[in-house]
N, CA, C and O atoms as a GROMACS GRO file, in nm:
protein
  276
    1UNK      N    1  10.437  15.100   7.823
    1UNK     CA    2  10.525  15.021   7.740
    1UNK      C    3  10.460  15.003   7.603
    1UNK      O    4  10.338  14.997   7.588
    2UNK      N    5  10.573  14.993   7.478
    2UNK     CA    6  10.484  14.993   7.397
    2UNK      C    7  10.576  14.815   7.318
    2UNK      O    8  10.691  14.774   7.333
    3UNK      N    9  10.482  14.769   7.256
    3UNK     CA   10  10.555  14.617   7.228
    3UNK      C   11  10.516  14.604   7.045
    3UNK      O   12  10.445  14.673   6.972
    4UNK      N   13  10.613  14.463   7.018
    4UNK     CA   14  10.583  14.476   6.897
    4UNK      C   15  10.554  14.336   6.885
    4UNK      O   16  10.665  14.309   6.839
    5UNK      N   17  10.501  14.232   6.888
    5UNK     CA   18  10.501  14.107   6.850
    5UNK      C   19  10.545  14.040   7.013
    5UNK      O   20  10.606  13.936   7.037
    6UNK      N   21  10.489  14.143   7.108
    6UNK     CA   22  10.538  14.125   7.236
    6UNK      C   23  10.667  14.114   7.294
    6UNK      O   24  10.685  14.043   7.393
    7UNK      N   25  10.773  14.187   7.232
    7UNK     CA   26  10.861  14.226   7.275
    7UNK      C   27  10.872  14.413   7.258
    7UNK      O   28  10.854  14.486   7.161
    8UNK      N   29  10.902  14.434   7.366
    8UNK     CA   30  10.940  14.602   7.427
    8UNK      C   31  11.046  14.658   7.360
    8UNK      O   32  11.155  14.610   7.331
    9UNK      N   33  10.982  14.809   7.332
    9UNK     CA   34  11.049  14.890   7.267
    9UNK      C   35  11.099  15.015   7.231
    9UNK      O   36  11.178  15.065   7.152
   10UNK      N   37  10.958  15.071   7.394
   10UNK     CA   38  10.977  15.161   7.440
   10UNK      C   39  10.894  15.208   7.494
   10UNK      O   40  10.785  15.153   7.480
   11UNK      N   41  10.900  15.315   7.571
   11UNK     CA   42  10.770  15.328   7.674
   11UNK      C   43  10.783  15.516   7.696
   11UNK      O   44  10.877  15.589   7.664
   12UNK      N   45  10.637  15.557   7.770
   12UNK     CA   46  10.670  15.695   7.785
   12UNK      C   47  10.665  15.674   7.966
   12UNK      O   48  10.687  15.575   8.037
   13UNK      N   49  10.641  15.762   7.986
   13UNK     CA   50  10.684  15.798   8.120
   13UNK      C   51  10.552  15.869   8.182
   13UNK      O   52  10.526  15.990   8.175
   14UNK      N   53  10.497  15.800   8.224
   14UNK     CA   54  10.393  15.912   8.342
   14UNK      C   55  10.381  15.994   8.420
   14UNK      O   56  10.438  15.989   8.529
   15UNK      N   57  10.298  16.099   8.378
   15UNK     CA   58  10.294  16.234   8.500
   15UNK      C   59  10.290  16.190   8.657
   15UNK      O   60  10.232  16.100   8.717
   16UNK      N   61  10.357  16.269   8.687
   16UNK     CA   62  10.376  16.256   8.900
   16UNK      C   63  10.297  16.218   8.925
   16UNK      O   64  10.306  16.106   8.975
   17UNK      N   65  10.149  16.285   8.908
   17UNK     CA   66  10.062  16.291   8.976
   17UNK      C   67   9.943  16.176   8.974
   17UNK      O   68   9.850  16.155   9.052
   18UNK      N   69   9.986  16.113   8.854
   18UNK     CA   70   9.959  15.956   8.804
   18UNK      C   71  10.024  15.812   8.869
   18UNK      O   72   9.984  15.696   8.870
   19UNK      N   73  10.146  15.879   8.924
   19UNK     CA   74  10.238  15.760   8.989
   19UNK      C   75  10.204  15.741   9.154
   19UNK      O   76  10.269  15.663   9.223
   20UNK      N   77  10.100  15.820   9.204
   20UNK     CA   78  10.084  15.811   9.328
   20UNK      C   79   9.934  15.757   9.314
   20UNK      O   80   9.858  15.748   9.410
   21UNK      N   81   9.903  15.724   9.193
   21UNK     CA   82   9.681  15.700   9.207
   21UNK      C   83   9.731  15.508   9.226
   21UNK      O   84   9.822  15.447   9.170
   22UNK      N   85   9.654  15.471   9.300
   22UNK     CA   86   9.633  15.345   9.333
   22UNK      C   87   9.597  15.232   9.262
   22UNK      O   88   9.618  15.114   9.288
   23UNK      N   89   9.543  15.282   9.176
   23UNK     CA   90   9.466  15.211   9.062
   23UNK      C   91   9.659  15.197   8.958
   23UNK      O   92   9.707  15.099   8.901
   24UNK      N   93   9.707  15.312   8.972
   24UNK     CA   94   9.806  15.328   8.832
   24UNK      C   95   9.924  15.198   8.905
   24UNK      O   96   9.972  15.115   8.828
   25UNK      N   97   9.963  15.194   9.064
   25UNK     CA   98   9.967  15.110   9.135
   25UNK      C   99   9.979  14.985   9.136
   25UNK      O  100  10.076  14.910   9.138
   26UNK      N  101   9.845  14.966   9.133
   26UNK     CA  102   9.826  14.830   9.165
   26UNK      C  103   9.817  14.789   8.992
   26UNK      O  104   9.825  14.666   8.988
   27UNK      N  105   9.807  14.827   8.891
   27UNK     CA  106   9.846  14.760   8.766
   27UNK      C  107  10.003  14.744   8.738
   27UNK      O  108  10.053  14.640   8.695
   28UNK      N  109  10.071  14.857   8.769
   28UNK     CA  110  10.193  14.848   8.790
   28UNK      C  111  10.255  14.718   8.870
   28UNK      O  112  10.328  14.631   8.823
   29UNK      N  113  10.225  14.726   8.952
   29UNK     CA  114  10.242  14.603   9.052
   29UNK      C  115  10.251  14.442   8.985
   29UNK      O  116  10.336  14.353   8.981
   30UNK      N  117  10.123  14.460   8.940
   30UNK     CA  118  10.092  14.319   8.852
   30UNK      C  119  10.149  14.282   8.706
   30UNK      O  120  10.108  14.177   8.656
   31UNK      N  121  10.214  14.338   8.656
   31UNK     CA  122  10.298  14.344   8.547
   31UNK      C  123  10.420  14.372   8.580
   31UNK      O  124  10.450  14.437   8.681
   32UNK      N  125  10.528  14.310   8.469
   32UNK     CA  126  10.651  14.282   8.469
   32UNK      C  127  10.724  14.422   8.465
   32UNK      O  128  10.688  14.512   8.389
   33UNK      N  129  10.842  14.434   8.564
   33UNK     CA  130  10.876  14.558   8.544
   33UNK      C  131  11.035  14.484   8.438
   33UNK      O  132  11.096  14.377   8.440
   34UNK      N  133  11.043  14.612   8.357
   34UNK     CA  134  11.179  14.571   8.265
   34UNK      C  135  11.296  14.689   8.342
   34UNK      O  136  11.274  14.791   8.408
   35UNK      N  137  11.394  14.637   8.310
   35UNK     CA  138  11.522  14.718   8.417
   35UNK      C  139  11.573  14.767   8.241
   35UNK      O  140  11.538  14.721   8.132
   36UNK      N  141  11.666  14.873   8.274
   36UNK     CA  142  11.692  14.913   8.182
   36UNK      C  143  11.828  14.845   8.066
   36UNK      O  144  11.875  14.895   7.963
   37UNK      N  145  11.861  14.710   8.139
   37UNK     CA  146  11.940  14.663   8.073
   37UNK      C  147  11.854  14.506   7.955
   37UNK      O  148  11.892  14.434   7.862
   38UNK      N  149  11.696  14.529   8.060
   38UNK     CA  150  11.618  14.452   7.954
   38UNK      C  151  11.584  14.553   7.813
   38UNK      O  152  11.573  14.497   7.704
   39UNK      N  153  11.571  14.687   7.820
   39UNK     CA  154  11.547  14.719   7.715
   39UNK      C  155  11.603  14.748   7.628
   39UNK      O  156  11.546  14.758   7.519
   40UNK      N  157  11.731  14.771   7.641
   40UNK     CA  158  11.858  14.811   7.582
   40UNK      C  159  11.884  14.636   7.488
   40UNK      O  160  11.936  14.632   7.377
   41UNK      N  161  11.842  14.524   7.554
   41UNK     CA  162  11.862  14.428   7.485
   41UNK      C  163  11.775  14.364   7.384
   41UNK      O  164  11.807  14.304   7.282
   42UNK      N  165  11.659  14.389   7.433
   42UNK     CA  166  11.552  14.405   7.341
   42UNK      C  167  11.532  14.465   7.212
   42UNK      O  168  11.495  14.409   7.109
   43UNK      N  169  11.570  14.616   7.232
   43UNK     CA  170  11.631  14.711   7.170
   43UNK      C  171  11.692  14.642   7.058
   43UNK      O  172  11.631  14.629   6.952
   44UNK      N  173  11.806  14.599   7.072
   44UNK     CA  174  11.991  14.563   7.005
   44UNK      C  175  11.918  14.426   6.930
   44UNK      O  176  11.985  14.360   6.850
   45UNK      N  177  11.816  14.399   6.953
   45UNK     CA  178  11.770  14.230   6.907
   45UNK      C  179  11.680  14.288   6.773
   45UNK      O  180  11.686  14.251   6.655
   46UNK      N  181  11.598  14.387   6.832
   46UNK     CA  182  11.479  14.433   6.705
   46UNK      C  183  11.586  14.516   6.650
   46UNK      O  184  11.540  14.519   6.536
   47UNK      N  185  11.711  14.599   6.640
   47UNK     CA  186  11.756  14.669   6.582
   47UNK      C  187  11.834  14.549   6.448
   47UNK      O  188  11.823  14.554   6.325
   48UNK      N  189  11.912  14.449   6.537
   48UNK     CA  190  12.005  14.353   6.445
   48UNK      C  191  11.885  14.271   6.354
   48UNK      O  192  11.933  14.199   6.266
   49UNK      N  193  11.746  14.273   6.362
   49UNK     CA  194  11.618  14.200   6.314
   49UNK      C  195  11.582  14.320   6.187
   49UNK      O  196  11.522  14.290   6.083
   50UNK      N  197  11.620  14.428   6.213
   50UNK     CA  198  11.558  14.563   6.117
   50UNK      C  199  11.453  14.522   6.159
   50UNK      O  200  11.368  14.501   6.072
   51UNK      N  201  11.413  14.493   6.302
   51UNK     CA  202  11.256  14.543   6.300
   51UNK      C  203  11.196  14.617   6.443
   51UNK      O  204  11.096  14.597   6.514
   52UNK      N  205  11.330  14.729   6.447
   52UNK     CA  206  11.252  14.832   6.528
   52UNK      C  207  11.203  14.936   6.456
   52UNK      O  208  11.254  14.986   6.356
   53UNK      N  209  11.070  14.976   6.529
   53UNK     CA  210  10.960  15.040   6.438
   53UNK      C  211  10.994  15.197   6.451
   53UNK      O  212  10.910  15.274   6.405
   54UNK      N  213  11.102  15.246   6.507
   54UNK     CA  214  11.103  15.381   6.575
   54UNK      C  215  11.262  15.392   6.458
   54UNK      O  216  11.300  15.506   6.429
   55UNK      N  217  11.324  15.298   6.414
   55UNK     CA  218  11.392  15.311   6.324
   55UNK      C  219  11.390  15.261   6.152
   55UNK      O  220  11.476  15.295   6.072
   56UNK      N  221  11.318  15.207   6.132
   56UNK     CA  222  11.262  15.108   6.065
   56UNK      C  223  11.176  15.137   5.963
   56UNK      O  224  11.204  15.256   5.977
   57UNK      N  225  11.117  15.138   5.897
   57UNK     CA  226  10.984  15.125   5.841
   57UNK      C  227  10.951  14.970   5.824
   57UNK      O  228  11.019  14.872   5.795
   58UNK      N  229  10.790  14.993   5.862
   58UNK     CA  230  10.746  14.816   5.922
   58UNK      C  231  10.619  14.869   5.865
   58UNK      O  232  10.595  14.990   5.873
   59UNK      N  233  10.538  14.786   5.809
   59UNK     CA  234  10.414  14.773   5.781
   59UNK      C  235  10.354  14.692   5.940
   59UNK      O  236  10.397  14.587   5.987
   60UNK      N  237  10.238  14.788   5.999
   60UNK     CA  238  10.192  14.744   6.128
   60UNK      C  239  10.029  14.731   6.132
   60UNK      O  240   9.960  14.807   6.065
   61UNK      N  241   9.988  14.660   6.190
   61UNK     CA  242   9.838  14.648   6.237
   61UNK      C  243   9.815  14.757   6.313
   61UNK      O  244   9.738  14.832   6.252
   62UNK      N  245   9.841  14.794   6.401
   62UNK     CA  246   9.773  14.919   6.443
   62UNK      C  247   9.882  15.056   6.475
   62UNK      O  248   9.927  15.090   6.585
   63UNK      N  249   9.903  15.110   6.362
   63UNK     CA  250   9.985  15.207   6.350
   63UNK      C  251   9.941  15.336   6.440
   63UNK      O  252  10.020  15.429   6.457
   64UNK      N  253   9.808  15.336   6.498
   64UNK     CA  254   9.756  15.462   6.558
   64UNK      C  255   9.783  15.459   6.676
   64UNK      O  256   9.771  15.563   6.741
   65UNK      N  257   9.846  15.288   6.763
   65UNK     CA  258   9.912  15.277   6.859
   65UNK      C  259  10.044  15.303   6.915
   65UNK      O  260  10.086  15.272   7.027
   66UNK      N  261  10.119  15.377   6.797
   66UNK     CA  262  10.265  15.434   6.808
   66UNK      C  263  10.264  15.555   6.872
   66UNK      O  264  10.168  15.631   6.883
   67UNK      N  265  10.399  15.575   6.924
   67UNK     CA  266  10.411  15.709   7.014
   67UNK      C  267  10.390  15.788   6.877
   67UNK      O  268  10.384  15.753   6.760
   68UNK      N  269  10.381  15.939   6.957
   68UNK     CA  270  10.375  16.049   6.844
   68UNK      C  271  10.525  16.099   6.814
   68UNK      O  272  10.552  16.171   6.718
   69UNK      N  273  10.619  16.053   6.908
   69UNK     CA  274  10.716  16.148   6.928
   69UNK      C  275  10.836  16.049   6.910
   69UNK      O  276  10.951  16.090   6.919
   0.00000   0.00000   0.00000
């Protein structure tokens, strides 16, 4: 997941072979899972804010933490 001021905004997706290690698991586990109608709202909140960063231009603290893609 990637967040902006701690709200979600998008996330990538992990290889297979990552979703079965125990460790990837049990962090999974312990953190909040978002359903896809949390992100879509999240989404629609930073979009009506102009401050989603994937549409946007935002001056950010750690810009090297953005997806590439």
């Amino acid at each position: 997941m990637f967040f902006i001021n701690g709200i979600p905004f998008t996330f990538d997706d992990i290889p297979l072979i990552m979703q079965h290690d125990p460790y990837v698991q049990c962090e999974a586990n312990d953190n909040y899972s978002y359903t896809t109608d949390d992100m879509y709202r999240w989404s629609n909140y930073l979009i009506d804010e102009e401050c989603h960063p994937l549409l946007f231009e935002l001056e950010l603290a750690n810009p090297e933490e953005m997806p590439k893609d």
